[in-house]
N, CA, C and O atoms as CSV, one atom per row, in Angstrom:
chain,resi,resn,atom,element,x,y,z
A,1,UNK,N,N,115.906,102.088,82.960
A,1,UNK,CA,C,115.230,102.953,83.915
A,1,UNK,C,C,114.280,102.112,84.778
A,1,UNK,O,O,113.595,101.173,84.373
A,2,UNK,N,N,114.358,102.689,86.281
A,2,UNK,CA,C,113.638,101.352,87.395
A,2,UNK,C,C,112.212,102.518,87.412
A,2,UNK,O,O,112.202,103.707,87.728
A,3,UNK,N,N,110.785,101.388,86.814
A,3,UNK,CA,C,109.816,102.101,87.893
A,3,UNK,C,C,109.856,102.229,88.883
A,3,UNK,O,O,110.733,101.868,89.668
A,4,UNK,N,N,108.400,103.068,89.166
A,4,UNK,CA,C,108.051,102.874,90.875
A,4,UNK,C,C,107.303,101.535,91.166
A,4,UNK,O,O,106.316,101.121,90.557
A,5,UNK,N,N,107.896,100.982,92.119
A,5,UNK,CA,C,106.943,100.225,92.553
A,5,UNK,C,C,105.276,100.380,92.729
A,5,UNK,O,O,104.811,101.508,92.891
A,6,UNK,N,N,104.516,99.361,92.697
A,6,UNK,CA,C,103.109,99.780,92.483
A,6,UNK,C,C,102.672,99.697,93.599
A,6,UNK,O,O,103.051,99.032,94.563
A,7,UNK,N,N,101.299,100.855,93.377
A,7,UNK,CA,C,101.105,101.192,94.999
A,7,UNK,C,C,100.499,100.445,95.882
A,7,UNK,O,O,100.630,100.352,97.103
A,8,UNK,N,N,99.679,99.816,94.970
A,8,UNK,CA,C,99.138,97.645,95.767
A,8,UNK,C,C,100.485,97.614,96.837
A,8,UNK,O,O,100.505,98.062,97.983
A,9,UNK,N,N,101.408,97.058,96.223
A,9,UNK,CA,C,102.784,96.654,96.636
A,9,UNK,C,C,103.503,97.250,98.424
A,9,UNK,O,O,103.877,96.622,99.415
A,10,UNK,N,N,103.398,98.954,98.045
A,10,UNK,CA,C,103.677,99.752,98.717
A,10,UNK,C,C,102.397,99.856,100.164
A,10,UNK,O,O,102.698,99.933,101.355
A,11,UNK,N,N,101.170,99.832,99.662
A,11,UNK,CA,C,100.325,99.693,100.692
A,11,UNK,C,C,100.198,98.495,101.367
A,11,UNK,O,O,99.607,98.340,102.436
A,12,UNK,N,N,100.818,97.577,100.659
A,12,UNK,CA,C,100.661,96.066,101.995
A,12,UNK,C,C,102.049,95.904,102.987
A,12,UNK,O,O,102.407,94.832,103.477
A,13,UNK,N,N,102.841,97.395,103.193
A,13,UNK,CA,C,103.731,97.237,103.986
A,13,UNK,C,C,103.529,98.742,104.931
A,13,UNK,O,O,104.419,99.236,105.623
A,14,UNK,N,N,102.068,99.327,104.746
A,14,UNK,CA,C,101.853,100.251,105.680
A,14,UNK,C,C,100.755,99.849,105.618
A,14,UNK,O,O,100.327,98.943,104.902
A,15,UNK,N,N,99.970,100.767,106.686
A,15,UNK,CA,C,98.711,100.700,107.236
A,15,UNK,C,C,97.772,101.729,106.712
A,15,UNK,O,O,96.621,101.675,107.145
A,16,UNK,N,N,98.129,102.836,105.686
A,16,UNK,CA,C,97.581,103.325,104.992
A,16,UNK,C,C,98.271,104.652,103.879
A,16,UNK,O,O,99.464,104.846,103.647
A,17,UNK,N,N,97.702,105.022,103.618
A,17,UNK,CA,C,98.233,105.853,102.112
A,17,UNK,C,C,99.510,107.136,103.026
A,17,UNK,O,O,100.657,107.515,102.788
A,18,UNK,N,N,98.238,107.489,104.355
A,18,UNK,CA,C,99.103,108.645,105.111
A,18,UNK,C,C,100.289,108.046,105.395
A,18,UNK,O,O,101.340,108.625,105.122
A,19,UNK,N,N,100.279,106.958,105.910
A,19,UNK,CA,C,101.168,106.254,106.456
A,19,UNK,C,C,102.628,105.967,105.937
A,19,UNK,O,O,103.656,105.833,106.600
A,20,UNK,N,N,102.399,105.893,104.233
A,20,UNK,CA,C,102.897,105.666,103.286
A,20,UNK,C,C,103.795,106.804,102.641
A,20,UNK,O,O,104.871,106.696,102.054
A,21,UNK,N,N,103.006,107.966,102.935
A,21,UNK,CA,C,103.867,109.594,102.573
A,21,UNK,C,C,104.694,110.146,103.662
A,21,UNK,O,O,105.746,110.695,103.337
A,22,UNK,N,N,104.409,110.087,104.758
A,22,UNK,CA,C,104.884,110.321,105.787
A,22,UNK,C,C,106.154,109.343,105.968
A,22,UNK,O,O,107.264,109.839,106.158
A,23,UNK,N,N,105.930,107.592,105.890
A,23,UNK,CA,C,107.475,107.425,105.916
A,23,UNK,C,C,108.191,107.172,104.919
A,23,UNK,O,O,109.254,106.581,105.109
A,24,UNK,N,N,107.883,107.471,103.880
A,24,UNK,CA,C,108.748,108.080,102.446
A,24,UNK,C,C,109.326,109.203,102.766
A,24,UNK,O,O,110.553,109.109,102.806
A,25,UNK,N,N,108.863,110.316,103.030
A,25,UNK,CA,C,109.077,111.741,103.617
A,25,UNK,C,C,110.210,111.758,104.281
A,25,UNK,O,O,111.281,112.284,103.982
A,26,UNK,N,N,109.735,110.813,105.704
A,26,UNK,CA,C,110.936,111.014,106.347
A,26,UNK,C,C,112.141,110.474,106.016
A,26,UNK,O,O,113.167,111.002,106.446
A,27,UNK,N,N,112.194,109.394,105.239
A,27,UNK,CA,C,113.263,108.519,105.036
A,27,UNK,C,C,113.888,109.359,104.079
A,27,UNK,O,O,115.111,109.273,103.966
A,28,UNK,N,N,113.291,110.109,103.413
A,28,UNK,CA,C,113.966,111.163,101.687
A,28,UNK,C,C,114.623,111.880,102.790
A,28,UNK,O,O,115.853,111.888,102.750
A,29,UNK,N,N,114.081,112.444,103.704
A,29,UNK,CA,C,114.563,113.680,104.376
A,29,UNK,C,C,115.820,113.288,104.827
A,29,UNK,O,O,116.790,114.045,104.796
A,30,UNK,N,N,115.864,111.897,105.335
A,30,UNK,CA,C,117.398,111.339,106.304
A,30,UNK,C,C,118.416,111.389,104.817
A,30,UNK,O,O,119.424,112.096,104.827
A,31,UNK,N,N,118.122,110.751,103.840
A,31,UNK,CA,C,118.502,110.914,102.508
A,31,UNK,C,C,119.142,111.782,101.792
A,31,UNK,O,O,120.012,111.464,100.981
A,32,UNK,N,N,118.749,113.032,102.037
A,32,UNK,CA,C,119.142,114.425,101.872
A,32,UNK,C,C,120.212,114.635,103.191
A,32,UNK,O,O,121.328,115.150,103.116
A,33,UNK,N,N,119.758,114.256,104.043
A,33,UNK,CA,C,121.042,115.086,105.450
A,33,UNK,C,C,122.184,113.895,104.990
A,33,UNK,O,O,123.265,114.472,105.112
A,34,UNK,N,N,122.353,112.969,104.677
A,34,UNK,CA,C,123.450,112.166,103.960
A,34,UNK,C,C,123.044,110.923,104.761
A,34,UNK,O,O,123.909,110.465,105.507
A,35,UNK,N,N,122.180,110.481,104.727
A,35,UNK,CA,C,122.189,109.013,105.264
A,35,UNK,C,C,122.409,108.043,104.455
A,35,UNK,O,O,121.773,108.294,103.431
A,36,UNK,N,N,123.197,106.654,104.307
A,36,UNK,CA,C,123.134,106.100,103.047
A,36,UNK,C,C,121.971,105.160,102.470
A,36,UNK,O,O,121.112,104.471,103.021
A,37,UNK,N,N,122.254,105.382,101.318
A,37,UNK,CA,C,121.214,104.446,100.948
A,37,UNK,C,C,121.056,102.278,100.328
A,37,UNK,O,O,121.741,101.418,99.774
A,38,UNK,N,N,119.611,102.462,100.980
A,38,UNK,CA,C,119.913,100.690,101.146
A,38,UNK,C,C,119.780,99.863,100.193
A,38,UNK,O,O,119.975,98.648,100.169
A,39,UNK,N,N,119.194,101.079,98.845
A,39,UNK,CA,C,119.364,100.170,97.386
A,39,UNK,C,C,119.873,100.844,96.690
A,39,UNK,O,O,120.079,102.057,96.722
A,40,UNK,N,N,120.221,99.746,95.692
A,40,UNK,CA,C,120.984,100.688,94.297
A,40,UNK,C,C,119.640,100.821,93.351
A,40,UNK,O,O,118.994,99.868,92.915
A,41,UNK,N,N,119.344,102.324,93.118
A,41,UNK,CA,C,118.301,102.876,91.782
A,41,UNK,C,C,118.936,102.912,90.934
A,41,UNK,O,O,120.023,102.351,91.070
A,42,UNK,N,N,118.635,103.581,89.589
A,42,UNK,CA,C,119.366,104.326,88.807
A,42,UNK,C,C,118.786,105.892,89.176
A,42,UNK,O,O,118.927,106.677,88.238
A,43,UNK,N,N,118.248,106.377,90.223
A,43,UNK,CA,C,117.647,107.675,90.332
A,43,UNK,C,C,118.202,108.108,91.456
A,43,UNK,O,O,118.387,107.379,92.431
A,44,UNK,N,N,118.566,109.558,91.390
A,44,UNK,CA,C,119.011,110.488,92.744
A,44,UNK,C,C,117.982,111.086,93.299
A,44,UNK,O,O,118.252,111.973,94.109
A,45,UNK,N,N,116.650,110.802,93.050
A,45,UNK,CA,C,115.886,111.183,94.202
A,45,UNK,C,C,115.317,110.846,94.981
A,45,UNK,O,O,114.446,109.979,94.913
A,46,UNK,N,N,115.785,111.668,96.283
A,46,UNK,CA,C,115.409,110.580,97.518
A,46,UNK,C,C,114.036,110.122,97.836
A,46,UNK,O,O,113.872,109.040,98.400
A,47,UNK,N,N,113.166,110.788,97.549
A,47,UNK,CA,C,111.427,109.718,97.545
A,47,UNK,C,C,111.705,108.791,96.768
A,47,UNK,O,O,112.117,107.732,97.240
A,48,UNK,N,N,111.549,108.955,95.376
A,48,UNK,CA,C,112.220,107.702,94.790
A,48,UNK,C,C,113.290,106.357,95.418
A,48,UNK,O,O,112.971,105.180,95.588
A,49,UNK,N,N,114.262,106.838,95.604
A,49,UNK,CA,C,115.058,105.465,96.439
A,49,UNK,C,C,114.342,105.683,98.040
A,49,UNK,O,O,114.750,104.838,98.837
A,50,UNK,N,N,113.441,106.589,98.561
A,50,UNK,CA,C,112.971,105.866,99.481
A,50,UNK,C,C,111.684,104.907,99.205
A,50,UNK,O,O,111.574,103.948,99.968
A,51,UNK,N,N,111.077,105.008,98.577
A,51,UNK,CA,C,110.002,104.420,97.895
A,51,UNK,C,C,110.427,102.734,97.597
A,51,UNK,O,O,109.713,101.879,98.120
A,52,UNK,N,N,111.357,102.396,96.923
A,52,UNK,CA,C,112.180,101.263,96.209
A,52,UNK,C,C,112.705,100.915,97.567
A,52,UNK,O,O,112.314,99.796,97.897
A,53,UNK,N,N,113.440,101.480,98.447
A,53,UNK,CA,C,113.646,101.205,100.062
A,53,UNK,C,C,112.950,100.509,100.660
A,53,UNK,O,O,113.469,99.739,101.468
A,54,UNK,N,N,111.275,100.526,100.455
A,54,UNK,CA,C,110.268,100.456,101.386
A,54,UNK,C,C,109.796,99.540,100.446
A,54,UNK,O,O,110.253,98.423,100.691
A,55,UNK,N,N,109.212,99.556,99.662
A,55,UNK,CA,C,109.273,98.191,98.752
A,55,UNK,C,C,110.197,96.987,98.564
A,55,UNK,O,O,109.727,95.886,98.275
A,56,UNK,N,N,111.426,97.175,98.717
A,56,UNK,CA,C,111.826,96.009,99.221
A,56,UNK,C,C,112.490,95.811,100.325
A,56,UNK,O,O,113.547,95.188,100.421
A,57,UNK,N,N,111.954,96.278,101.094
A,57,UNK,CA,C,111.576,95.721,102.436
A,57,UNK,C,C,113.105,96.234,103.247
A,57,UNK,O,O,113.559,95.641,104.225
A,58,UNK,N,N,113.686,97.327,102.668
A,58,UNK,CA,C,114.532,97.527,103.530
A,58,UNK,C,C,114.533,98.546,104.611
A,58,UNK,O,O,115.560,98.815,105.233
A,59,UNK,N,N,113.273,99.171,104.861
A,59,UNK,CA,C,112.556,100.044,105.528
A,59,UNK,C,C,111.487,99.167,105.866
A,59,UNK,O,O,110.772,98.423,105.193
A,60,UNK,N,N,111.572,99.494,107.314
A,60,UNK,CA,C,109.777,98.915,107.744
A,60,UNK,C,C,108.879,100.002,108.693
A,60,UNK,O,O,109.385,100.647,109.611
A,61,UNK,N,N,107.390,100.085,108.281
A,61,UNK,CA,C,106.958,100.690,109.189
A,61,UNK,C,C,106.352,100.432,110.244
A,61,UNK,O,O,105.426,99.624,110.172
A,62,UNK,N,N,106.664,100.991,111.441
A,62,UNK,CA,C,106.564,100.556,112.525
A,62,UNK,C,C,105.398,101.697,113.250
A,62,UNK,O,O,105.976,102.737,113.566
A,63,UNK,N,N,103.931,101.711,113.563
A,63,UNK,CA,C,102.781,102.301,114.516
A,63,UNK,C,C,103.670,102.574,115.565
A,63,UNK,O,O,104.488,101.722,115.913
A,64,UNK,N,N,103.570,104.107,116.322
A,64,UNK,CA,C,104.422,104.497,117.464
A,64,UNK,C,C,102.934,104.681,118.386
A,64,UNK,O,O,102.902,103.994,119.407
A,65,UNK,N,N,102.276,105.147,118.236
A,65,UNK,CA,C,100.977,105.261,118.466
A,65,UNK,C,C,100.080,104.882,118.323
A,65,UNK,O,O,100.133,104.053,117.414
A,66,UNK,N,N,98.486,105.057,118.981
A,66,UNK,CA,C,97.114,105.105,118.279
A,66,UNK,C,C,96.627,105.790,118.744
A,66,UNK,O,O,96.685,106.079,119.939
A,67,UNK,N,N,95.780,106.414,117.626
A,67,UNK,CA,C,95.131,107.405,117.783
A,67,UNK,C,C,95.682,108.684,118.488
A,67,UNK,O,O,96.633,108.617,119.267
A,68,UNK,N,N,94.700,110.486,118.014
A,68,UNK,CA,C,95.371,111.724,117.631
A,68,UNK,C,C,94.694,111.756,119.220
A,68,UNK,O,O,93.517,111.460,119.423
A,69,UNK,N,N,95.595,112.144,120.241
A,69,UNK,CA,C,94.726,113.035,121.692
A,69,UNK,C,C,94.862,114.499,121.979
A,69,UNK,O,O,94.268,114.999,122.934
């Protein structure tokens, strides 16, 4: 059975915790509509393999913005 990656880990490839749920979120969500996935887990859930996604680095997050107007 694969942990989760630790969240040290997970936060030095976003810019903060929000940052961090939001593109887990979305990536589970593409996950669910059938997008494939870029690692092998042993787990079918998509936060989970998006999480392990984003930890190793096969997801990156990318700032579209700054700041809320």
């Amino acid at each position: 059975m694969m942990k989760q990656p630790p969240l040290e880990l997970l936060r030095d490839k976003v810019d903060s915790r929000y940052s961090l749920v939001v593109t887990a979120a979305k990536r589970a969500r593409q996950l669910l509509e059938g997008a494939p996935r870029l690692v092998e887990v042993d787990s079918n859930k998509p936060v989970t393999i998006a999480l392990q996604e984003l930890a190793q680095d096969k997801l990156v997050f990318e700032r579209t913005r700054t700041g809320i107007k």
